[in-house]
C-alpha positions in Angstrom: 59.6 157.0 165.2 63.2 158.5 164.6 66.1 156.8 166.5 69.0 159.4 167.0 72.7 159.1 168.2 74.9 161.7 167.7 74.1 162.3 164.0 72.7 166.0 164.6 74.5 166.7 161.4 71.8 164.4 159.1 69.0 164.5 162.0 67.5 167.7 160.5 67.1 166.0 157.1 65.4 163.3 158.6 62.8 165.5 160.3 62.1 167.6 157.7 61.4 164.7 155.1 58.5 163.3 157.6 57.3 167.0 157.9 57.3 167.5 154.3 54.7 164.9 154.1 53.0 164.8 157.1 49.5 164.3 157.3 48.9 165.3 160.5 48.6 164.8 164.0 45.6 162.7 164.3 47.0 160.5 161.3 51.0 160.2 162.5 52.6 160.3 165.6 56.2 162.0 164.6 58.9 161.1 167.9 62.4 161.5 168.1 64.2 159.2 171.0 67.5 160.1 171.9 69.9 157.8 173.0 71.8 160.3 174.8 72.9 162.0 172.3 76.4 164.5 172.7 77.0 166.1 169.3 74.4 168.9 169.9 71.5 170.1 171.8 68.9 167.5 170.4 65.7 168.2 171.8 66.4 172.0 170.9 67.1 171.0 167.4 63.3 169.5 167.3 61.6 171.8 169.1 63.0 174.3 166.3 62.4 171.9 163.5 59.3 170.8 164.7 57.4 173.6 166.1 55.2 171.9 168.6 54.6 169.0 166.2 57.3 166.2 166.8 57.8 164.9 170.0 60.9 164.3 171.5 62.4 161.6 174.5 65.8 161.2 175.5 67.1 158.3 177.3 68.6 158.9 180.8 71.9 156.8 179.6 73.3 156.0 176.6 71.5 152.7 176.2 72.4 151.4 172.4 71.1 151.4 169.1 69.1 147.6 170.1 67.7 149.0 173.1 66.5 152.1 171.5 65.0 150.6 168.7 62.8 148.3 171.8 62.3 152.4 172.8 60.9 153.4 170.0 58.6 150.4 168.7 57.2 151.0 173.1 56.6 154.2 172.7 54.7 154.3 169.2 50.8 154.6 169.8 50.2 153.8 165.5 48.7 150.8 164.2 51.9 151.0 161.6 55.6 151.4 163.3 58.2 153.4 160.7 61.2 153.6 162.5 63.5 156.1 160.4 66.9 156.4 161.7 68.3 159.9 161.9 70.7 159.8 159.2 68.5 158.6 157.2 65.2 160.4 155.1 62.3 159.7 153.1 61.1 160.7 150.3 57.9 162.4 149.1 55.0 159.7 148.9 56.6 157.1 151.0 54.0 157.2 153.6 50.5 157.3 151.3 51.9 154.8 149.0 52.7 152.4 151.7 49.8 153.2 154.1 47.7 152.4 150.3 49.4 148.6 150.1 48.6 147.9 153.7 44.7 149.2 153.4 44.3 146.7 149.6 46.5 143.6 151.9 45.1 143.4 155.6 47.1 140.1 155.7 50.5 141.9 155.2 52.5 141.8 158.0 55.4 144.5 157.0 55.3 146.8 153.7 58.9 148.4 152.4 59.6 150.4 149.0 62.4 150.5 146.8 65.2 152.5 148.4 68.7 154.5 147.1 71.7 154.4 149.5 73.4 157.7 150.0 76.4 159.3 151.2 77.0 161.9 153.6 76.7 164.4 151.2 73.4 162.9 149.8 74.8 161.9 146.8 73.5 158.5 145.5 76.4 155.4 145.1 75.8 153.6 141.6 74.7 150.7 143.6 71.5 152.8 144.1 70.4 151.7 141.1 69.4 148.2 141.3 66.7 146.5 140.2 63.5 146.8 142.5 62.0 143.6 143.9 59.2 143.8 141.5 57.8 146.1 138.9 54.2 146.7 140.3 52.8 147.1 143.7 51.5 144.4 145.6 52.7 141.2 147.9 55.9 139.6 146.8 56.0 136.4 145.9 58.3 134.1 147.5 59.7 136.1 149.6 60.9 134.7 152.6 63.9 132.8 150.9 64.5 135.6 149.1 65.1 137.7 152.1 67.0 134.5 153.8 69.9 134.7 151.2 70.6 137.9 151.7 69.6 141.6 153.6 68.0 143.3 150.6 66.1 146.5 152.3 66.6 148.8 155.0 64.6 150.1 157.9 64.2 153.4 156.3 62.1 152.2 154.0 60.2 149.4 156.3 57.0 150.1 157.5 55.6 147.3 160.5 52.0 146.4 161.5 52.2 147.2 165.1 50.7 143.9 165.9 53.8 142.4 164.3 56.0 143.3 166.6 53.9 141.8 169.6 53.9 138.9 168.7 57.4 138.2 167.1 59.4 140.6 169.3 62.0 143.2 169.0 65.3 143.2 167.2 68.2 141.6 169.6 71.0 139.3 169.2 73.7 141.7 167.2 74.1 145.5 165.9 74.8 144.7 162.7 72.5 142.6 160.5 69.9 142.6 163.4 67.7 144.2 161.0 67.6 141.1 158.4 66.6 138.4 160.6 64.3 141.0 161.4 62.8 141.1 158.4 63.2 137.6 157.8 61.4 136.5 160.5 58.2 138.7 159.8 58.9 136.8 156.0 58.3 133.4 157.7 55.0 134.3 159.9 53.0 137.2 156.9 52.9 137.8 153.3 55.1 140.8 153.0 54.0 144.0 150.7 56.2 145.7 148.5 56.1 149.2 146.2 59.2 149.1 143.5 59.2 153.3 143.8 62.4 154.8 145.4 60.9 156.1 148.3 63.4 156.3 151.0 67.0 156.7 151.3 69.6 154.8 153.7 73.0 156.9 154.3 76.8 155.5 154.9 78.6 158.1 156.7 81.6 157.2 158.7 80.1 157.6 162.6 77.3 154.6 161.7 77.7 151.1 163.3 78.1 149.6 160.1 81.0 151.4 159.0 82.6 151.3 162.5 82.0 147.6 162.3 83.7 147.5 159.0 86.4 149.2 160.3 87.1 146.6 163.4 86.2 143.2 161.2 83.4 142.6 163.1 80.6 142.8 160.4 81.3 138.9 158.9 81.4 137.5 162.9 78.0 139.0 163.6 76.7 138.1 160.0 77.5 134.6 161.1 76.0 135.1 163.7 73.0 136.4 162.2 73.2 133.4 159.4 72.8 130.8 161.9 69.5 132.4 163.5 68.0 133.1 160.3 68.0 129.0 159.7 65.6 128.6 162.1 63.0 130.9 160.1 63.0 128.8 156.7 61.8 125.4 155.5 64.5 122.5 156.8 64.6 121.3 152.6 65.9 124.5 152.1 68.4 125.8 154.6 71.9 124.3 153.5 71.3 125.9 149.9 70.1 129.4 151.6 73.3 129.3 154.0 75.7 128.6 151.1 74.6 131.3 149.0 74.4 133.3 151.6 77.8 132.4 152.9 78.9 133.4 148.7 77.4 136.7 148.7 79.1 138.2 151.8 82.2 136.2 151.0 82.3 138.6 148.3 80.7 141.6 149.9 83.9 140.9 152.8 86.7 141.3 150.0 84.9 144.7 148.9 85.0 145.6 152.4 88.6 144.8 153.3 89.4 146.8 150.1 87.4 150.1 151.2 89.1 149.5 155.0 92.3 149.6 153.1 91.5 152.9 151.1 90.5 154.2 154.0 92.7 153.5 156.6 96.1 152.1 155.4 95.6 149.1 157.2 96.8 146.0 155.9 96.6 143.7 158.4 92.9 144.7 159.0 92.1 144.3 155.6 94.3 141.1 155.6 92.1 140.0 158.8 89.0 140.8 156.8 89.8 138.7 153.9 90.7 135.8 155.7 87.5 136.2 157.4 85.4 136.0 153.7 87.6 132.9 153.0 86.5 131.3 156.1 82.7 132.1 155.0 83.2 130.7 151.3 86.0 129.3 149.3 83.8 129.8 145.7 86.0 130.2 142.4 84.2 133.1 142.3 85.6 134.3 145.4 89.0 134.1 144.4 88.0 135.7 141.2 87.3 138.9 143.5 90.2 138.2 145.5 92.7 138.6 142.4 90.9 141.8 141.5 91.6 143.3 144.7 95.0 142.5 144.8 95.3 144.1 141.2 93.7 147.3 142.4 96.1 147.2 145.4 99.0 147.1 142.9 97.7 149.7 141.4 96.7 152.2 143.9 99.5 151.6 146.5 101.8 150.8 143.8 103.4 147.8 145.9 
């Protein structure tokens, strides 16, 4: 199922990477859902692309990304839900290797693979390069506190039992981070599978909700947010150490932020508002370890 919003641009990649590994109709159902969509003709674009194989709905109003989401898991007919945004892709293999985890573990609720994170040119960031979660297939072991610190995959490369998602529900609550309790809460209920290949990639590009959040200061707010709903998933013994560290690592992840907001839009008192914002989630020596680093590379680049 491919969730689309005005990312035309990126939507073709996205089609054409399920294609390239499509097994066919009476294996995968291929949809796009449109959620009103202005940049271009949509369903024109997959009626080209897909020749009579994809499908294609479009929402009568522009109905947001949660809502859509809620569209797409309704509207799937498989007994496994991938929902691949449109600016987004996978690569070859991602769907036998994970349909091949979920046939050896019946008991796993949710299977994801290692994924790189791209730009809008499709160029990997260095960051892509992280160590996977483990180094052979299989379930992950402890997983679900794992998962509570911090967001560590991305629905590209998340694959759902259908059953899943009728009995814990569809994403809600935020637009940004929505996707971690997410995965969290599946965590808490089902063993979770896990394939350490780089089988999907998840793309920054400058019209996504997460950079337009970054851009307004809203991403720490709804991470709080998100923070506080994810407590109720883990073990009571273990929630105030989860919360700190979790508090730590977007303290941190907030300073890199405010620094690419500055870069990218000369604001200062929106990067200012940003770093206050990280020192409100954690006051950590290492915190104000990053914080001197960004004020060095502000010297340095503005030359203030």
């Amino acid at each position: 199922m491919i969730p689309t919003y005005n990312c035309s641009v990126f939507l073709r990649e996205a089609i054409l990477s399920v294609l390239a590994q499509d097994p066919g109709a009476d294996l995968m159902q291929i949809q796009v859902v449109d959620d009103a969509s202005t940049d271009e003709d949509v369903e024109a674009l997959v009626q080209h692309l897909g020749n009579g194989r994809v499908e294609y709905y479009r929402q009568v109003n522009n109905v947001g990304s949660l809502r859509n989401f809620e569209t797409c898991i309704n509207r799937s007919r498989g007994h496994l839900i991938h929902l691949l945004h449109g600016n987004d892709r996978v690569l070859p293999g991602f769907y036998e290797k994970l349909a091949h985890i979920f046939q050896q573990y019946p008991e796993a609720g949710a299977t994801f693979c290692h994924y790189a994170a791209i730009d809008e040119t499709g160029a990997r960031y260095p960051y892509s390069f992280l160590s996977p979660e483990a180094q052979k297939p299989g379930i992950l072991s402890n997983w679900l506190l794992r998962i509570a610190e911090r967001q560590r995959t991305q629905y590209a490369s998340v694959a759902v039992r259908r059953e899943v998602y009728e009995k814990l529900g569809s994403f809600y609550g935020t637009t940004y981070g929505e996707d971690w309790e997410m995965w969290v809460r599946i965590a808490a209920h089902y063993p979770i599978g896990y394939h350490p290949d780089v089988l999907a990639e998840y793309r920054g590009h400058t019209n996504s909700i997460s950079w337009k959040k970054s851009i307004s200061g809203q991403i720490i707010p709804d991470l709080v947010h998100v923070m506080t709903r994810i407590q109720q998933h883990i073990p009571v013994e273990h929630r105030s150490r989860i919360l700190a560290l979790s508090k730590k690592h977007y303290a941190h992840a907030g300073i890199g932020g405010a620094y690419a907001t500055l870069i990218a839009s000369g604001d200062w008192e929106l990067a200012n508002n940003q770093i206050q914002q990280a020192l409100r989630l954690s006051k950590h020596p290492s915190i104000y370890y990053h914080l001197l680093k960004f004020y060095i590379k502000r010297i340095i680049k503005f030359k203030l």
